[in-house]
N, C-alpha and C positions, 0 to 999 in steps of 0.2 A: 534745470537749475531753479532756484527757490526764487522765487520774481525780486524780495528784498536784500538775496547776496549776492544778487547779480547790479542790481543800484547801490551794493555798498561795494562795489568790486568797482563800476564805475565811477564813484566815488573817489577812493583810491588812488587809481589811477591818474583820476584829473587831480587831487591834490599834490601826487606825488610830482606828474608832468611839473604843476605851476613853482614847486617848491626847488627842482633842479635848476630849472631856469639860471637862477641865480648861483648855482654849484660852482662853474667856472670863474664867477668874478672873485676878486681876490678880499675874502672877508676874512684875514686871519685870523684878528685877534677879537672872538665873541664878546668881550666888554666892552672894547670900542667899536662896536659894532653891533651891537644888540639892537639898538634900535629899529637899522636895517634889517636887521634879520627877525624882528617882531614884526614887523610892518610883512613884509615877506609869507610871515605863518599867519599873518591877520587873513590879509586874503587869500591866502590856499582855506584859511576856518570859513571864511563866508562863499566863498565857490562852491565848498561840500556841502556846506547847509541848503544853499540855495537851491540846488540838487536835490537834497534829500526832502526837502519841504516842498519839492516839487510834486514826489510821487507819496510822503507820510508827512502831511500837514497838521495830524494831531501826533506828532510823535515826539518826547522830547530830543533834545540835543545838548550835550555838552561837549565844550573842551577838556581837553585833559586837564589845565589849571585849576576847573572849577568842580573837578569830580570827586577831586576828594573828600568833599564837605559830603557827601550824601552817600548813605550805607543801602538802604532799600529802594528799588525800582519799581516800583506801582505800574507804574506806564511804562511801555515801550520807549525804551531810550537808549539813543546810540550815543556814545562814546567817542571821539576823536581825538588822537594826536597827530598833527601832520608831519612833526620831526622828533622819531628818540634819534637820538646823537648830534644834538649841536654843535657841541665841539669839536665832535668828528666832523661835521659838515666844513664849519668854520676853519680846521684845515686843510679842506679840501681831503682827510682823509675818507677812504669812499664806502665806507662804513656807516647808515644811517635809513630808517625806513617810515614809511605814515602806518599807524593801526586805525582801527575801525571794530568798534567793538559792540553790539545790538543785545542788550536785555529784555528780554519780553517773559510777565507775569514774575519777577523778580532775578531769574535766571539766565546765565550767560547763552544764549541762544545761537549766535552767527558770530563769527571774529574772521580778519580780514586782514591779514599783516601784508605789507607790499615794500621792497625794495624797488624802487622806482631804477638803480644802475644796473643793475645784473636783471630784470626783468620778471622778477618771481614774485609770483603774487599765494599767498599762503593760505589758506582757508580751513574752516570747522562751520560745521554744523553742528549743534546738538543730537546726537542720538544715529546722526549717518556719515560719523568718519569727518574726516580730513586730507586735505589736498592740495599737492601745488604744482602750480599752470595745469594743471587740469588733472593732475593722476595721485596716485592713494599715498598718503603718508603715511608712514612706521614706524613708532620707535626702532635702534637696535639690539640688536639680539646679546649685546653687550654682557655678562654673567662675570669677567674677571676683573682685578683692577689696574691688573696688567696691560699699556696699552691702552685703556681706557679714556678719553679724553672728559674733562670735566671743564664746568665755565664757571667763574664766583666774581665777584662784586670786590678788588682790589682797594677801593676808597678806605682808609681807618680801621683796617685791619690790625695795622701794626702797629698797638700798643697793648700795654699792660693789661686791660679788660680784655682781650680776645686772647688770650694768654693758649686756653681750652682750644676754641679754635685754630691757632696757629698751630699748634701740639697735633690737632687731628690733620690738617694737610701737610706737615710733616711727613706725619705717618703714609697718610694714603702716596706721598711722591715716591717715600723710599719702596712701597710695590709698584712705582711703573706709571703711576697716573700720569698723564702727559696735558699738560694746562694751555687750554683755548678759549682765549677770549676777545668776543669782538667788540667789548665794551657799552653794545645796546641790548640791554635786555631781550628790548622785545623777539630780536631776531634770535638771541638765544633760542629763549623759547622753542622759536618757530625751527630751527636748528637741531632740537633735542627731539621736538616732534618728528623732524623728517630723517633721525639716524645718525645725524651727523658732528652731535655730541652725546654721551652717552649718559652726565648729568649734572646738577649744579647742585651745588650748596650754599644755601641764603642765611644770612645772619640780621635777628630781628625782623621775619619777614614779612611784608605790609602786603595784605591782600592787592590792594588797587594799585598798586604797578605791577600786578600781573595778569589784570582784565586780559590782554589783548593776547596771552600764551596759555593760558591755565585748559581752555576747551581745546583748543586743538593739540595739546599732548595729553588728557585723557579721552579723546577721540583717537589719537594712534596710537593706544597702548600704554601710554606712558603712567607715572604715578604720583603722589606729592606724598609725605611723611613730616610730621617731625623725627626728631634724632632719637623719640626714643619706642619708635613705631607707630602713635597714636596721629591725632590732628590737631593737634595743640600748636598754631603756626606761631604764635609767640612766644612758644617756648627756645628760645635760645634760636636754635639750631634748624633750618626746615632744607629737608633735601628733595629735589625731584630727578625724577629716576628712569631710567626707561624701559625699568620690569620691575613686576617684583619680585622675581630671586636676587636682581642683584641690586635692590634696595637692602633684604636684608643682609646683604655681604656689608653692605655699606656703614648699614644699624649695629652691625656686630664686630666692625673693625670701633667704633665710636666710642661703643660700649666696654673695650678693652682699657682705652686709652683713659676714660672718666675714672 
């Protein structure tokens, strides 16, 4: 194993351990309780750090709050969020995981997604695959859209501007598509990379919330598009996929519908 995903795997882990800690107390309502649970992600962010600055003392670090201000990576810089799904966390629903995401010379290099309840720790490497607890990740072999399972981002869909949108999952339900979502991104991702959903479709889609999935589903196979084949991720509509025959089944049910 690469000496640096193996201190981001440790990493991980120790954030994820210090972050459940607190799972079973009763934090329902995350606005009355933010604080708590700021305080909570403050120190799982300074435990990983302290960590990581153990063994890369010249390497930057960011939280995920603070990543978005910054498009190019000069330096070696890891990425951290120690909680996507707050509010899942918040009611105790057990849906939620820490990423760990390593840029080196501009490029998404190591990613490191960890569900700390179900014990699965997810990995990519640039250039040699993807893995979780320890064996090969792959997209699947998904080609119809029958049966198919798909994840999307449910928030503000349903109004008048997503008019297009709503029209195309329409469409794709009346052939079969069967809608799974567990409401955290990142674990989609990491979900799509290991087979286990076949694809998502993003609306307005912002590179930097998807550091932490983007290398390890094109490390198993998988693919990203816009809607209308190209890489234009702001164009409307960006679908990722987990081949590409059945990206273009996807591009060409879309293209009916337009």
């Amino acid at each position: 194993m690469y000496p640096i995903l193996n201190i981001a795997i440790q990493a991980a882990r120790q954030g994820g351990n210090q972050i459940t800690q607190s799972y079973d107390k009763k934090i329902f309502d995350y606005y009355e309780n933010k604080n708590f649970l700021n305080k909570k992600i403050n120190i799982a962010n300074n435990s990983i750090i302290e960590l990581i600055k153990k063994f890369y003392p010249q390497h930057h670090i960011l939280t995920y709050k603070k990543n978005l201000e910054f498009k190019k990576f000069i330096h070696p810089t890891w990425i951290i969020n120690v909680l996507h799904g707050k509010k899942n966390f918040t009611k105790r629903y057990p849906i939620f995981c820490i990423s760990i995401v390593i840029f080196i010379k501009n490029k998404i290099s190591f990613s490191v997604i960890y569900d700390p309840l179900k014990n699965e720790i997810f990995t990519a490497v640039r250039g040699n695959g993807a893995q979780v607890n320890g064996y090969r990740m792959r997209c699947s072999k998904q080609n119809s859209l029958k049966n198919s399972f798909l994840s999307l981002k449910i928030k503000n869909i349903f109004n008048k501007k997503n008019k297009m949108y709503l029209n195309i999952l329409k469409e794709f339900f009346s052939h079969g598509v069967i809608l799974r979502n567990s409401s955290v991104l990142a674990l989609d991702l990491a979900y799509l990379a290991d087979g286990r959903i076949d694809f998502i479709l993003e609306k307005n889609f912002k590179i930097n919330n998807y550091y932490s999935g983007i290398l390890q589903i094109k490390e198993s196979g998988g693919i990203i598009s816009d809607y209308h084949g190209g890489y234009n991720y702001n164009n409307n509509i960006t679908i990722i996929a987990n081949n590409v025959k059945f990206i273009k089944l996807i591009i060409s049910k879309i293209k009916l519908i337009r």
